[in-house]
C-alpha positions as CSV (number, residue, x, y, z in Angstrom):
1,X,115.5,105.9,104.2
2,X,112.3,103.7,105.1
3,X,111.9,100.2,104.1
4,X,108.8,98.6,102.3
5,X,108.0,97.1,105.9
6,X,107.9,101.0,107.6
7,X,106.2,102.3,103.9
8,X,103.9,99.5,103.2
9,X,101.4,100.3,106.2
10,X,101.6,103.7,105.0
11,X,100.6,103.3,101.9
12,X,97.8,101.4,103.0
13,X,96.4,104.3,105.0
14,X,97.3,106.7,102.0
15,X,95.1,104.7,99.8
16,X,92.4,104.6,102.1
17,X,92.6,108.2,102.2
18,X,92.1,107.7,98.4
19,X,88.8,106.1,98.7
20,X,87.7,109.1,101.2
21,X,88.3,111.8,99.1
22,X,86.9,109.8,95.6
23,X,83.7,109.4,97.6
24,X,83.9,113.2,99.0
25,X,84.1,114.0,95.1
26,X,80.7,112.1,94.2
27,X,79.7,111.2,90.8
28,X,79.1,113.3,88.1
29,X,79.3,113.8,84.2
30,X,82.3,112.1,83.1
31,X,83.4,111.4,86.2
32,X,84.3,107.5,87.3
33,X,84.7,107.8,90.5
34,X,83.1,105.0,91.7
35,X,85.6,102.6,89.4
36,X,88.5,104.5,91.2
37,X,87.1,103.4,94.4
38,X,86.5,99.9,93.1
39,X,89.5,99.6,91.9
40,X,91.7,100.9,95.3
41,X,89.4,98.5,97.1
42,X,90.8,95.6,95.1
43,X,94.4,97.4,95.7
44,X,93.7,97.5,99.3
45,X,92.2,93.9,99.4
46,X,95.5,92.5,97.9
47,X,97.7,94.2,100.4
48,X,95.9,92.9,103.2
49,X,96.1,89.0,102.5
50,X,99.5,89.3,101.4
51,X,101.0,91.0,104.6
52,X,98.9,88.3,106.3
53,X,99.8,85.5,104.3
54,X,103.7,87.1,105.0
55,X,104.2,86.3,100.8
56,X,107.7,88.6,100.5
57,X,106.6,88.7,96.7
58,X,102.8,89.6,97.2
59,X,104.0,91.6,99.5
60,X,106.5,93.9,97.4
61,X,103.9,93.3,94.0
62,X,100.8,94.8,96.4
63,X,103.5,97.7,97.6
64,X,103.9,98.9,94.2
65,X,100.5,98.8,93.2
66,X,99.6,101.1,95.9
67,X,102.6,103.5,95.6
68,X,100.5,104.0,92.1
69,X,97.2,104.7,93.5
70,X,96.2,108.3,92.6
């Protein structure tokens, strides 16, 4: 079983995997890809200051909010 401190970094990387395949996808009719990015950026943004910051609640708030990243 892995903790949020072995999944959290993970989840980081996963996301940023995210934002590579969005922008492999490119924009098209109907297609927001660009506000997906956008938004995992935010995602992404969060996570970082609060593992720096070391805020246990930022921290497991941001760690959820990635987990639903699709």
């Amino acid at each position: 079983m892995s903790t949020v401190g072995d999944d959290f970094p993970k989840q980081q990387a996963r996301c940023r995997e995210l934002i590579a395949q969005y922008k492999e996808i490119g924009n098209g009719p109907g297609v927001f890809v660009g506000f997906a990015i956008a938004n995992i950026e935010a995602v992404l943004r969060r996570a970082d200051e609060a593992a720096i910051s070391g805020d246990i609640v930022a921290i497991l708030k941001s760690y959820e909010e990635m987990k639903g990243c699709e």
